[in-house]
C-alpha positions in Angstrom: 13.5 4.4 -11.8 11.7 2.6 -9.5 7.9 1.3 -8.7 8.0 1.4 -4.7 4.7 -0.5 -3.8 3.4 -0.3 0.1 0.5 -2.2 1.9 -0.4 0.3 5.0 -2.5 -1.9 7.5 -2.9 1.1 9.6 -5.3 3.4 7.0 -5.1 6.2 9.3 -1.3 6.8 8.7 -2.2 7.1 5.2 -2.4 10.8 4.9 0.9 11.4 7.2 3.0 9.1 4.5 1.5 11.3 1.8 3.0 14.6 3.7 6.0 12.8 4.6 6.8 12.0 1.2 5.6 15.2 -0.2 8.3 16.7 2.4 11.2 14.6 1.1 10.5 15.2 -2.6 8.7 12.5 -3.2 5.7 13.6 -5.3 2.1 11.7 -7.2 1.4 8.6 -5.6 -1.6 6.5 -6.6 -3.7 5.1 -3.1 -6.2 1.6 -3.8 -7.8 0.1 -1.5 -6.9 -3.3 -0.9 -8.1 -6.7 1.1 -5.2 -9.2 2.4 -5.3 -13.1 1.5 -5.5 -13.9 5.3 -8.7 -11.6 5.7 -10.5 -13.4 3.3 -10.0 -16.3 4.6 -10.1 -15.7 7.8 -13.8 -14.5 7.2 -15.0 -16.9 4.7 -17.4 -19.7 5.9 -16.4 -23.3 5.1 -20.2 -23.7 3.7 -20.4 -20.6 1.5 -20.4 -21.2 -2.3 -17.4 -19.0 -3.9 -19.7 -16.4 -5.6 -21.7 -15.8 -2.7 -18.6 -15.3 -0.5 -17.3 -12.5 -3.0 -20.7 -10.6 -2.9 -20.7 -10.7 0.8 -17.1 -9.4 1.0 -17.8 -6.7 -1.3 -21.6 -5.8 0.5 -19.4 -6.3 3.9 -18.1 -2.4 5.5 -17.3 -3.6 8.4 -14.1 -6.0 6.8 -11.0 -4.7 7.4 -9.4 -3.2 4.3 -5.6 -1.9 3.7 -4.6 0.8 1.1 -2.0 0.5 -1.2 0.4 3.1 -2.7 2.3 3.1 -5.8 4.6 5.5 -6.7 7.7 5.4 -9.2 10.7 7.5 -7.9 14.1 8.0 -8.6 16.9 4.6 -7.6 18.2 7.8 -5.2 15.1 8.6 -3.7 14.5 4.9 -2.3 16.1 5.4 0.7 14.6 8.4 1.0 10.7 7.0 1.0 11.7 4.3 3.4 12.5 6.6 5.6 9.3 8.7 5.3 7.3 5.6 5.7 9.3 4.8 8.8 9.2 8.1 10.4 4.9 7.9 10.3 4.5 3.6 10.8 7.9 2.8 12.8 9.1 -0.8 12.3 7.8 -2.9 9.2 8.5 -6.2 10.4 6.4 -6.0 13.1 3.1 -7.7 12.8 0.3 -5.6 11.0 2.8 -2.8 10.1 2.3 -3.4 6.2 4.8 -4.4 3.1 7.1 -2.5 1.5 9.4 -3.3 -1.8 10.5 -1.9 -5.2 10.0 -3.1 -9.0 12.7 -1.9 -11.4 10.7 0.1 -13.8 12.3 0.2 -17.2 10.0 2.1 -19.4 7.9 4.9 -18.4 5.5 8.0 -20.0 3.4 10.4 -18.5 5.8 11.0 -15.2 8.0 14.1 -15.0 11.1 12.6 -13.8 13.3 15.9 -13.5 
């Protein structure tokens, strides 16, 4: 089993992933939002006191924001959900695409694996 993990910087390919995967077998994924290191400190202001900094990113709507999916699938399935994400976001290593990679997951409970 595996933990494949993905940082979409496009948000609004999100919900075509999800039907890709769902297409290719690839079913229950869990979707956080999530803020990159470089927008953080790209916005931050060399004056601001820490605290104050993380209130204002959290008040801020207007930062830009990625989501995040995790989802643990089959070793043979891999291949498969890296195609899915390709199909919708195209090629990963170019800038802004987002992040993909696996975790080994050796113990598990609660996800029907058959």
């Amino acid at each position: 089993m595996q933990m494949l993990i993905m940082v979409l910087n496009n948000v609004s390919h999100l919900e075509h992933i999800l039907n890709e995967f769902e297409s290719n077998g690839v079913h229950g994924a869990t979707i956080i939002d999530s803020t990159g290191m470089a927008k953080v400190i790209n916005h931050a202001k060399p004056n601001e006191l820490p605290i104050f900094g993380s209130l204002r990113m959290l008040m801020n709507e207007q930062r830009p924001f990625n989501k995040t999916i995790f989802t643990v699938i089959k070793d043979d399935q891999v291949q498969t959900a890296m195609s899915a994400i390709k199909n919708v976001v195209g090629d990963l290593s170019k800038p802004d695409v987002g992040i993909v990679f696996t975790v080994p997951v050796s113990f598990w409970e609660g996800i029907n694996v058959d």
